[in-house]
LUMDODO-449770 format. One record per residue: residue in one letter; x, y, z of N, C-alpha, C in turn. Coordinates in nm, 3 decimals, padded with zeros to 5 digits. Layout:
BEGIN
+-----+---------+---------+---------+---------+---------+---------+---------+---------+---------+
| res |    n.px |    n.py |    n.pz |   ca.px |   ca.py |   ca.pz |    c.px |    c.py |    c.pz |
+-----+---------+---------+---------+---------+---------+---------+---------+---------+---------+
|   a |       X |       Y |       Z |       X |       Y |       Z |       X |       Y |       Z |
...
+-----+---------+---------+---------+---------+---------+---------+---------+---------+---------+
END
This chain:
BEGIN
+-----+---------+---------+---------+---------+---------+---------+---------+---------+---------+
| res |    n.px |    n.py |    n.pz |   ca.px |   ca.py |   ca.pz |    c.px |    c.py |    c.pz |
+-----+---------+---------+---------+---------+---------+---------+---------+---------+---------+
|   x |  08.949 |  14.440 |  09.506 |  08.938 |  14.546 |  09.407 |  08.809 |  14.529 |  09.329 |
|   x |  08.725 |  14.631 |  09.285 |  08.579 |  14.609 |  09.215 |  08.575 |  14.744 |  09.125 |
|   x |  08.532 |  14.694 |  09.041 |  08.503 |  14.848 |  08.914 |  08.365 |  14.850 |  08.931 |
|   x |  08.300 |  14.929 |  08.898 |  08.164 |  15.016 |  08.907 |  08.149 |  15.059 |  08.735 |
|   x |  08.056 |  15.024 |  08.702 |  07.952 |  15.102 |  08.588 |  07.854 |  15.188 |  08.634 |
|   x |  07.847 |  15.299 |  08.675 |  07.726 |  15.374 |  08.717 |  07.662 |  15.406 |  08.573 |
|   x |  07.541 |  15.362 |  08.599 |  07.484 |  15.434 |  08.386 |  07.449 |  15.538 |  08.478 |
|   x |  07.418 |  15.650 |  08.414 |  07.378 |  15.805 |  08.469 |  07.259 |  15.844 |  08.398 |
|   x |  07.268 |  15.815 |  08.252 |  07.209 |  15.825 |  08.149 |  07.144 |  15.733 |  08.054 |
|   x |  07.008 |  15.724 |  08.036 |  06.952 |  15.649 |  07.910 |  06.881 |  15.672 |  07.802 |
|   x |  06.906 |  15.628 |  07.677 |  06.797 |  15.728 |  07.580 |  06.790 |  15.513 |  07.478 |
|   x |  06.652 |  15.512 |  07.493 |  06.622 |  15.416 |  07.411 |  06.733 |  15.326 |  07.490 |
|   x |  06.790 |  15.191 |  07.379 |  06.884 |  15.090 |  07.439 |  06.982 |  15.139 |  07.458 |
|   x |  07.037 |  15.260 |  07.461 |  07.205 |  15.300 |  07.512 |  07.205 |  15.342 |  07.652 |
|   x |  07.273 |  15.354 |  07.676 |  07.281 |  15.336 |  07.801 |  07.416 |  15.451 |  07.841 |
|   x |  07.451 |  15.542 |  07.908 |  07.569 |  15.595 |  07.936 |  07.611 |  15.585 |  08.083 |
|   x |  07.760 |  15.637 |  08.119 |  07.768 |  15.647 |  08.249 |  07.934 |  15.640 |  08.294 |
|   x |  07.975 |  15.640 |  08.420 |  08.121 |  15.632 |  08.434 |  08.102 |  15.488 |  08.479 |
|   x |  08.248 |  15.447 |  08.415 |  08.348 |  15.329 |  08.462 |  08.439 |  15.342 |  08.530 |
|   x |  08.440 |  15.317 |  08.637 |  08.580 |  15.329 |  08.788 |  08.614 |  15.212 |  08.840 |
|   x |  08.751 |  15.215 |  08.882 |  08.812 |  15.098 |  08.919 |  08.929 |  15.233 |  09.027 |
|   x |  08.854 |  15.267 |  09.162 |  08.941 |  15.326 |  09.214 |  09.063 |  15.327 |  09.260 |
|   x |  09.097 |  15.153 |  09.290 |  09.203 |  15.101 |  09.330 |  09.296 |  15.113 |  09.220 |
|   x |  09.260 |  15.108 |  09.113 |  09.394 |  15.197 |  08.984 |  09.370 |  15.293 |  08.955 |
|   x |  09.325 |  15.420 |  09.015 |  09.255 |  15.522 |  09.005 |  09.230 |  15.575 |  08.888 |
|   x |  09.156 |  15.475 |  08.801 |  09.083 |  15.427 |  08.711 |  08.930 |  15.515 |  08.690 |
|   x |  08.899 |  15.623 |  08.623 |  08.766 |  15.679 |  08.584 |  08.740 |  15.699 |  08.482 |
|   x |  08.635 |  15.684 |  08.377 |  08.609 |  15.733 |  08.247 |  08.454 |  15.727 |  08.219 |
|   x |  08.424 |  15.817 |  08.061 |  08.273 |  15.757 |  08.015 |  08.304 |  15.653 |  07.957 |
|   x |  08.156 |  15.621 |  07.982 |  08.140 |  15.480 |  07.865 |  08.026 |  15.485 |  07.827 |
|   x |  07.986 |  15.383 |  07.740 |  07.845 |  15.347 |  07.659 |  07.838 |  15.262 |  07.704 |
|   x |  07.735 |  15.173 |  07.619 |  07.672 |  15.022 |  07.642 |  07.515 |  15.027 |  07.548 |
|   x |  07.509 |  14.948 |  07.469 |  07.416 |  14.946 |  07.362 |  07.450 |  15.087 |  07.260 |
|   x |  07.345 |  15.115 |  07.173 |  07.207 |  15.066 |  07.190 |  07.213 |  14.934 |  07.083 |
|   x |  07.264 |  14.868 |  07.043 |  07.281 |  14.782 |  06.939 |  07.267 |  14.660 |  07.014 |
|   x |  07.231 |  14.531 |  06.902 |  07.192 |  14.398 |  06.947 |  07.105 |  14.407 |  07.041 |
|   x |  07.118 |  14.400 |  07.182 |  06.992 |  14.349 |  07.253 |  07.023 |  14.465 |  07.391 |
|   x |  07.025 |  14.587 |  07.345 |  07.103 |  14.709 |  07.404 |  07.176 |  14.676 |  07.550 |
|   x |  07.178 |  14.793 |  07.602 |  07.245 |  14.832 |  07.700 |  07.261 |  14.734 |  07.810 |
|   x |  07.398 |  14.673 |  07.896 |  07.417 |  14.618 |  07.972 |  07.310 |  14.575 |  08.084 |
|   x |  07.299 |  14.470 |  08.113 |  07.211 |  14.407 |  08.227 |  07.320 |  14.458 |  08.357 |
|   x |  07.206 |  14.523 |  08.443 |  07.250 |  14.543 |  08.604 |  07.283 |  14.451 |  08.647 |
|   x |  07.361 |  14.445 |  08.750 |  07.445 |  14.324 |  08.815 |  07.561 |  14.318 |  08.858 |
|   x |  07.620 |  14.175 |  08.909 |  07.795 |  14.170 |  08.939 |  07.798 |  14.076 |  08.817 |
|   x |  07.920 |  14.125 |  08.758 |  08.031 |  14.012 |  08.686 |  08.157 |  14.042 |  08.742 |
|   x |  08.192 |  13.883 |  08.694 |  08.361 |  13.880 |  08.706 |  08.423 |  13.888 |  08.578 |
|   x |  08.546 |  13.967 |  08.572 |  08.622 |  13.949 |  08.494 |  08.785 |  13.910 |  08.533 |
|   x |  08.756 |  13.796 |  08.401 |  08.871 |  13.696 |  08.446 |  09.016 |  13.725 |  08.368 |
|   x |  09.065 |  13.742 |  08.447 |  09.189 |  13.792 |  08.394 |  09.237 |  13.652 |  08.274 |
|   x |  09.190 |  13.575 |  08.269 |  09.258 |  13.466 |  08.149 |  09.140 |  13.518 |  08.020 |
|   x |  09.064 |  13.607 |  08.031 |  08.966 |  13.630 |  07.918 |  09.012 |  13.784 |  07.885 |
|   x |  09.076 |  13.837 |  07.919 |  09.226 |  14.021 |  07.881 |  09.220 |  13.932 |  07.721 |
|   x |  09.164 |  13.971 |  07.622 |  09.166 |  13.940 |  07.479 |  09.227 |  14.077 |  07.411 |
|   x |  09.378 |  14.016 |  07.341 |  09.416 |  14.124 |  07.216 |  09.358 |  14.094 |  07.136 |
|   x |  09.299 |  14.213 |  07.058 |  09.256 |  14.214 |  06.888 |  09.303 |  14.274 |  06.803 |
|   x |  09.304 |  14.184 |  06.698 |  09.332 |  14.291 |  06.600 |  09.340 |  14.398 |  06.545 |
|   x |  09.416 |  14.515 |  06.472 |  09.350 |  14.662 |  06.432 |  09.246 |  14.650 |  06.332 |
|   x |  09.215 |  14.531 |  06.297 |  09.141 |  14.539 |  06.170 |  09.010 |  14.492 |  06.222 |
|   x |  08.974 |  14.468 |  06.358 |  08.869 |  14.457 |  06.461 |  08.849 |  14.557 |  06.544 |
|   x |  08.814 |  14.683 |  06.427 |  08.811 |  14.861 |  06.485 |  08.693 |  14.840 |  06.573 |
|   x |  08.631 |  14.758 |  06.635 |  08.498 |  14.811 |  06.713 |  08.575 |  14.815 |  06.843 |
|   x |  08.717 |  14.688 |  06.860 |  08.756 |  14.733 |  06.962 |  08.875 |  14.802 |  07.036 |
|   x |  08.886 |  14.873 |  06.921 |  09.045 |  14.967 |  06.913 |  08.966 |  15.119 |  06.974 |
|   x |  09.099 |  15.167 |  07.052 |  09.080 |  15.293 |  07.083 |  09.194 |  15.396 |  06.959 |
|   x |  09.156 |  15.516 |  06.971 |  09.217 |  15.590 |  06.853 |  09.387 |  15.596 |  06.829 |
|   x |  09.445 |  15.485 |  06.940 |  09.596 |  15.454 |  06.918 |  09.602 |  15.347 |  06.875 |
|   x |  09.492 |  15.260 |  06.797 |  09.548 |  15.146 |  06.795 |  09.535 |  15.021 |  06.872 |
|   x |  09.519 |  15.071 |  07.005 |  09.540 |  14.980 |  07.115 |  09.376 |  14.905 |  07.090 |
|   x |  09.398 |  14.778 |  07.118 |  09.240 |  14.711 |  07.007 |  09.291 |  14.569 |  07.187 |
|   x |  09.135 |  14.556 |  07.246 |  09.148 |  14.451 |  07.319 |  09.020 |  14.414 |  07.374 |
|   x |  08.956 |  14.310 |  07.427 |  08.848 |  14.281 |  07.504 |  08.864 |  14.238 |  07.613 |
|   x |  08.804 |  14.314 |  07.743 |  08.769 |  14.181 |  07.881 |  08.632 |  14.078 |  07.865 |
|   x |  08.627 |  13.992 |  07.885 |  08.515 |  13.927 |  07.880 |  08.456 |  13.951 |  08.037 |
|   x |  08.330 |  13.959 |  08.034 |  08.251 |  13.962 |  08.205 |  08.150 |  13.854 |  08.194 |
|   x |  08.200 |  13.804 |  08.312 |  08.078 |  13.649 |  08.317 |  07.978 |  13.682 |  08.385 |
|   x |  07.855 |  13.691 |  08.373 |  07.749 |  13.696 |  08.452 |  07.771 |  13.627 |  08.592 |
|   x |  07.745 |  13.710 |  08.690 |  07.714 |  13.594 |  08.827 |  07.586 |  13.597 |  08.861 |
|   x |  07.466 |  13.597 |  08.736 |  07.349 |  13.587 |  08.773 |  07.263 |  13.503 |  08.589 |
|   x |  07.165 |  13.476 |  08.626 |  07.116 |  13.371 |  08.529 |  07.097 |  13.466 |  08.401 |
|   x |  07.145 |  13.498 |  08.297 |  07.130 |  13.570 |  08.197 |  07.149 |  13.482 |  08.048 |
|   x |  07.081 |  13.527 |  07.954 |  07.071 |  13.456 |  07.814 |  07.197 |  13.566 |  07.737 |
|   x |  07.237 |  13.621 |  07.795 |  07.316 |  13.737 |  07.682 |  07.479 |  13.671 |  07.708 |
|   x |  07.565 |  13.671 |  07.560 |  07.688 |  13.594 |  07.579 |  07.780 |  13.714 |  07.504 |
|   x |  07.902 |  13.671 |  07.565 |  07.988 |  13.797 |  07.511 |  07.971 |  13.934 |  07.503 |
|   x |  07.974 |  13.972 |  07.634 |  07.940 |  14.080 |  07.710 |  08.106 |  14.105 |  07.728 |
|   x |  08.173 |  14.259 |  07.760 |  08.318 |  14.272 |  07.797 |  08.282 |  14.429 |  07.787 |
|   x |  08.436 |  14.475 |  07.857 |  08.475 |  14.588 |  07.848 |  08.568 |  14.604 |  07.742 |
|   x |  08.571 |  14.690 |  07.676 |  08.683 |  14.755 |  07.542 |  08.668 |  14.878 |  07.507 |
|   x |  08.753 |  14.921 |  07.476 |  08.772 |  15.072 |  07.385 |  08.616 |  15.037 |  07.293 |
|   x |  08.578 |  15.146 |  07.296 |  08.416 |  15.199 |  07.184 |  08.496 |  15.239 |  07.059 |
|   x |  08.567 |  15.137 |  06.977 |  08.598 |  15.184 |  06.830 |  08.468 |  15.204 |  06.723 |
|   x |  08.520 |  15.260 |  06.602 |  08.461 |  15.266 |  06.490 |  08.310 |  15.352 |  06.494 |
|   x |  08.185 |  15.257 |  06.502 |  08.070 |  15.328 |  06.526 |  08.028 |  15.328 |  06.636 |
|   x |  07.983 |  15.450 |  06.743 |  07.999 |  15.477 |  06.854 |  07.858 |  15.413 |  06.913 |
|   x |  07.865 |  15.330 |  07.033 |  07.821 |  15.213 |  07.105 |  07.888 |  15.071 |  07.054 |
|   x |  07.791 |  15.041 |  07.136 |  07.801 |  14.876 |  07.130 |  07.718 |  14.761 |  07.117 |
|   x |  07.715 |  14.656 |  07.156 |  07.590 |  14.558 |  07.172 |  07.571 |  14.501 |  07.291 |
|   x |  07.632 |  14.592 |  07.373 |  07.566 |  14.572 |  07.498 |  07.707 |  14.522 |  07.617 |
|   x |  07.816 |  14.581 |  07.555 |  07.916 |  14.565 |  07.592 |  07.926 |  14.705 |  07.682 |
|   x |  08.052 |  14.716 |  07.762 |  08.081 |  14.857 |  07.803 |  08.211 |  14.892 |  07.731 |
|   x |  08.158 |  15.006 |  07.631 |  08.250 |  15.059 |  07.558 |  08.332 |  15.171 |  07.607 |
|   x |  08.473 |  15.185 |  07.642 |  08.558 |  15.317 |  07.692 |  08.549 |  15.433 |  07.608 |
|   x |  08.454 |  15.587 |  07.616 |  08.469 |  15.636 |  07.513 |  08.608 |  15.778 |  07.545 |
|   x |  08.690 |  15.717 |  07.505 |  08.843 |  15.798 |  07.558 |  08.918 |  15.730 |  07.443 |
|   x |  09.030 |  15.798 |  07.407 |  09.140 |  15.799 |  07.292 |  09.239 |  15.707 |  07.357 |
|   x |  09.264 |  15.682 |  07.454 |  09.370 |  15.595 |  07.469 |  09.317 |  15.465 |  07.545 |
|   x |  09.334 |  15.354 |  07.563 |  09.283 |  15.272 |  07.690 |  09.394 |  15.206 |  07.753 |
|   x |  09.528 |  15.256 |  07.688 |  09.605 |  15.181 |  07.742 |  09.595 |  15.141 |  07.901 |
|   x |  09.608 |  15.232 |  07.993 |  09.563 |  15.228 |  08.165 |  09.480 |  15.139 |  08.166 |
|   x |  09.406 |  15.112 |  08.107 |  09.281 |  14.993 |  08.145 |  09.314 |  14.841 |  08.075 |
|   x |  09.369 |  14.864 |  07.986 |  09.414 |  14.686 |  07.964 |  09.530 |  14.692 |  08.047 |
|   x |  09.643 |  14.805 |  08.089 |  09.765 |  14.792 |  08.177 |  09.667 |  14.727 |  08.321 |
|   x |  09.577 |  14.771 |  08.361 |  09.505 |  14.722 |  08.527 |  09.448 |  14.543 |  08.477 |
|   x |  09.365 |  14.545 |  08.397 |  09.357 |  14.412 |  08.367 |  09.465 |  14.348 |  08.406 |
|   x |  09.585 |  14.341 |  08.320 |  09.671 |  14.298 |  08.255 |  09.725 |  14.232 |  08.402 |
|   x |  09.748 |  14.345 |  08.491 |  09.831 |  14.305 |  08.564 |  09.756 |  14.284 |  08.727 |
|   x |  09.633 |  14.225 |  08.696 |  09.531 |  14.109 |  08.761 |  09.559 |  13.983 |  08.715 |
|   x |  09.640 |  13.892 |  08.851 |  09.707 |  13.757 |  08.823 |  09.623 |  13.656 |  08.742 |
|   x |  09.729 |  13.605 |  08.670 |  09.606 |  13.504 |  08.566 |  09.530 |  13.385 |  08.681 |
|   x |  09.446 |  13.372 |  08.619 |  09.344 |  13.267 |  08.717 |  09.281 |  13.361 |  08.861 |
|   x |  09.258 |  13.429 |  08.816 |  09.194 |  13.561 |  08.961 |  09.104 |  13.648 |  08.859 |
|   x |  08.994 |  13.705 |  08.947 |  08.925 |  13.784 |  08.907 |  08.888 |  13.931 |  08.917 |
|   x |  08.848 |  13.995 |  08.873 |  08.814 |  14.123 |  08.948 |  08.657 |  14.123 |  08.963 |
|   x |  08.615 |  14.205 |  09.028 |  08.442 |  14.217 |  09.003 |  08.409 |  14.363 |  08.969 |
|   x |  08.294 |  14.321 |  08.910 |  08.262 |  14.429 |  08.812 |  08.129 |  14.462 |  08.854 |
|   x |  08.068 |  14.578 |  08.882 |  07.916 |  14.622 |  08.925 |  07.854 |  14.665 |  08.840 |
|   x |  07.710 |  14.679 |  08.769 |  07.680 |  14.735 |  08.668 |  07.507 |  14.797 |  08.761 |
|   x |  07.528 |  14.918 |  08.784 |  07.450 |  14.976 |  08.847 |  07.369 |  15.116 |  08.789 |
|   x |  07.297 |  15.150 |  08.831 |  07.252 |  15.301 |  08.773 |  07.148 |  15.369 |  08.904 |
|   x |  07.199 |  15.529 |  08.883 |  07.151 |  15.589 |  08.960 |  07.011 |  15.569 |  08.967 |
|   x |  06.931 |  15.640 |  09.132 |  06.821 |  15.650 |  09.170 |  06.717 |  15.709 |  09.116 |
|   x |  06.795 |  15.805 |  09.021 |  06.698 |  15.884 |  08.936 |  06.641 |  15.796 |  08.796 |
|   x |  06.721 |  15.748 |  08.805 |  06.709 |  15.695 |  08.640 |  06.575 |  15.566 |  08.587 |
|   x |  06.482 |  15.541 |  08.521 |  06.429 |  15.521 |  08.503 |  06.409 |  15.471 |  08.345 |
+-----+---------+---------+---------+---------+---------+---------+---------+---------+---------+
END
């Protein structure tokens, strides 16, 4: 199973684009930057199902508009200086720091697919952008 970041779109460090995970027939927008050291580095990560982080509601950057507040962490599988990188609901002020933010009202479906990726297993994650894009 592998999720895809296609960015489609860039303006300065943000970065836009869909997030798919077809095998849970899994699609949405997302962001990524423009904040901290912007928009996601291209590449594979893994995300490890022992790093599915609940947060708090009172940690609105990563709550979606139900409440539902969580982080994946994604490990680089390539030499990078940037730490704490993940997927989560895009709460509060819209982007991120270079995370991929879900911009949709619910995320439940997407911590439910995490969730139920066996602990100690991974998924992989692509962070790609179209041919046009520049």
């Amino acid at each position: 199973m592998a999720i895809t970041f296609k960015i489609t779109s860039k303006t300065g460090q943000k970065a836009e684009g869909i997030l798919s995970w077809p095998e849970k027939g899994l699609s949405d927008v997302a962001v990524s930057g423009p904040y901290g050291n912007g928009y996601i580095e291209l590449g594979v990560y893994h995300a490890k199902r022992n790093f599915l982080l609940d947060k708090q509601p009172s940690e609105d950057a990563y709550c979606d508009t139900n409440n539902k507040c969580w982080f994946q962490r994604l490990d680089a599988q390539f030499a990078s200086t940037r730490t704490e990188i993940g997927i989560h609901p895009d709460g509060n002020v819209p982007g991120t720091k270079g995370c991929v933010g879900l911009n949709i009202p619910n995320t439940k479906a997407w911590y439910d697919a995490f969730f139920a990726v066996s602990p100690g297993k991974h998924t992989v994650v692509t962070v790609t952008e179209e041919a046009a894009i520049v």
